[in-house]
N, C-alpha and C positions, 0 to 999 in steps of 0.2 A: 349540876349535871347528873342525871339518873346512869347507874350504873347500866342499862341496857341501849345508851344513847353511846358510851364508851367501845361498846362491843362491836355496835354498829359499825361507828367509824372507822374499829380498825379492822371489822370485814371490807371496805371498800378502799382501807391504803391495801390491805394485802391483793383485794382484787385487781384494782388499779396495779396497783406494779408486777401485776404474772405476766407472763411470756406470751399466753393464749389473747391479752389483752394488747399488750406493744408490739404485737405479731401483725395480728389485724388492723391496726392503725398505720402501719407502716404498707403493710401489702395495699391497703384502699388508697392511701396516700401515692403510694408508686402504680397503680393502677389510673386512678383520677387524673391525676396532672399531665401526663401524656394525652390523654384524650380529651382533656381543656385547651394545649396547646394544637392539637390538630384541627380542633373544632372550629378554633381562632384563625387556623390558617386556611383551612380548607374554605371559611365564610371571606375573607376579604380577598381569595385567589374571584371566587364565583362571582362577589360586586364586582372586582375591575373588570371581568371577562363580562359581565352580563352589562356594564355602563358603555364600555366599547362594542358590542351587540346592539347596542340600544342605539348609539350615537353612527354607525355604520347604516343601520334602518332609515337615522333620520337625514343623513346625509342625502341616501338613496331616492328618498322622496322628493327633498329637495332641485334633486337634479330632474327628475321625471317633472317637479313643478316649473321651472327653469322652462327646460324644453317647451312645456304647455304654453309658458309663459310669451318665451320668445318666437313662438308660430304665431301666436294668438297677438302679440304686440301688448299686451297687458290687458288687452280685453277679455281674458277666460281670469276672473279672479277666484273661481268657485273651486280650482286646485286648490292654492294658496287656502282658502278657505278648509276645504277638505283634511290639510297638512296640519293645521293649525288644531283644530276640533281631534285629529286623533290621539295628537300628543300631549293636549291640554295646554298646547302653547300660542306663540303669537308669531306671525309671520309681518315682518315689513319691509313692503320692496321699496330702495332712494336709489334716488336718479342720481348721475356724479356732481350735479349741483346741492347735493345732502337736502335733497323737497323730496320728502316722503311721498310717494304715489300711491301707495297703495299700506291700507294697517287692515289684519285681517280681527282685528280684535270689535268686537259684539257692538259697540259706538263709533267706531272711527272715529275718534277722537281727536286723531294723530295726523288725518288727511291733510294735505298744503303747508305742514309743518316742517321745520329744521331738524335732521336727524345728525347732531355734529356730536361726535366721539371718535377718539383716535384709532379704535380698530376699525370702525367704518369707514375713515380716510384713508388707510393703512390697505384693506379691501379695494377702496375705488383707486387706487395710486398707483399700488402692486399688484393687483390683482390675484392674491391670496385668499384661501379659504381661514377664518379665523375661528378657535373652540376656546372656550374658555368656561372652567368647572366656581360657580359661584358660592364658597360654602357647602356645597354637597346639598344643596338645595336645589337649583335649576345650573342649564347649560345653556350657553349662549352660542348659536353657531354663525357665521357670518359668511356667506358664500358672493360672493359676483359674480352677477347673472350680464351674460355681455349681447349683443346687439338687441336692445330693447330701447 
């Protein structure tokens, strides 16, 4: 080792251990981690408030499609349609015999089908609204729409 690699070294243990250096590490430190933990909190206070905004909208719709629904006797499907396309979802209305009537999804593929799951029987039974969060990926809302 070249004497001027020595010298080096120990300008940077003595830098390294000054005050003006542990000073600054400490104050960024105690600065930073506060405003990592509010950032944290202040973002998943805004997701739950803006998921329950979001699921209060689609309820809202629901119900104005319902209504459509139930004037209409299920002949206006183009709510249901309209409900579906703004939220990027699928809308499907079962009869209490679980015979799907109506699937607003692009093939109807789903028409004169069996829609059997326990919150849909749970819905036509009790006549409950059902939500349910699938992974934080999509929401499932289940509402009973009644004299149709």
């Amino acid at each position: 080792m070249a004497w001027f690699e020595l010298k080096k070294k120990k300008e940077i243990k003595k830098w390294y251990k000054s005050i003006k250096v542990n000073m600054s590490v400490v104050v960024t430190l105690v600065g930073l981690v506060p405003i990592i933990f509010l950032l944290v909190a202040i973002l998943s206070v805004y997701n739950s408030n803006a998921k329950e905004q979001k699921l209060a909208e689609v309820k809202n719709y629901a119900n104005i499609a319902k209504d459509i629904l139930v004037t209409s006797g299920l002949s206006d499907t183009d709510s249901m349609q309209t409900v579906a396309q703004i939220y990027n979802g699928r809308v499907i209305v079962v009869d209490e015999k679980l015979k799907i009537k109506y699937d607003a999804n692009v093939s109807d593929i789903e028409d004169g089908k069996y829609c059997v799951s326990k919150e849909v029987i749970a819905c036509i039974k009790e006549g409950k609204e059902y939500v349910n969060e699938k992974n934080n990926i999509y929401t499932e809302f289940i509402t009973p729409i009644k004299d149709v």
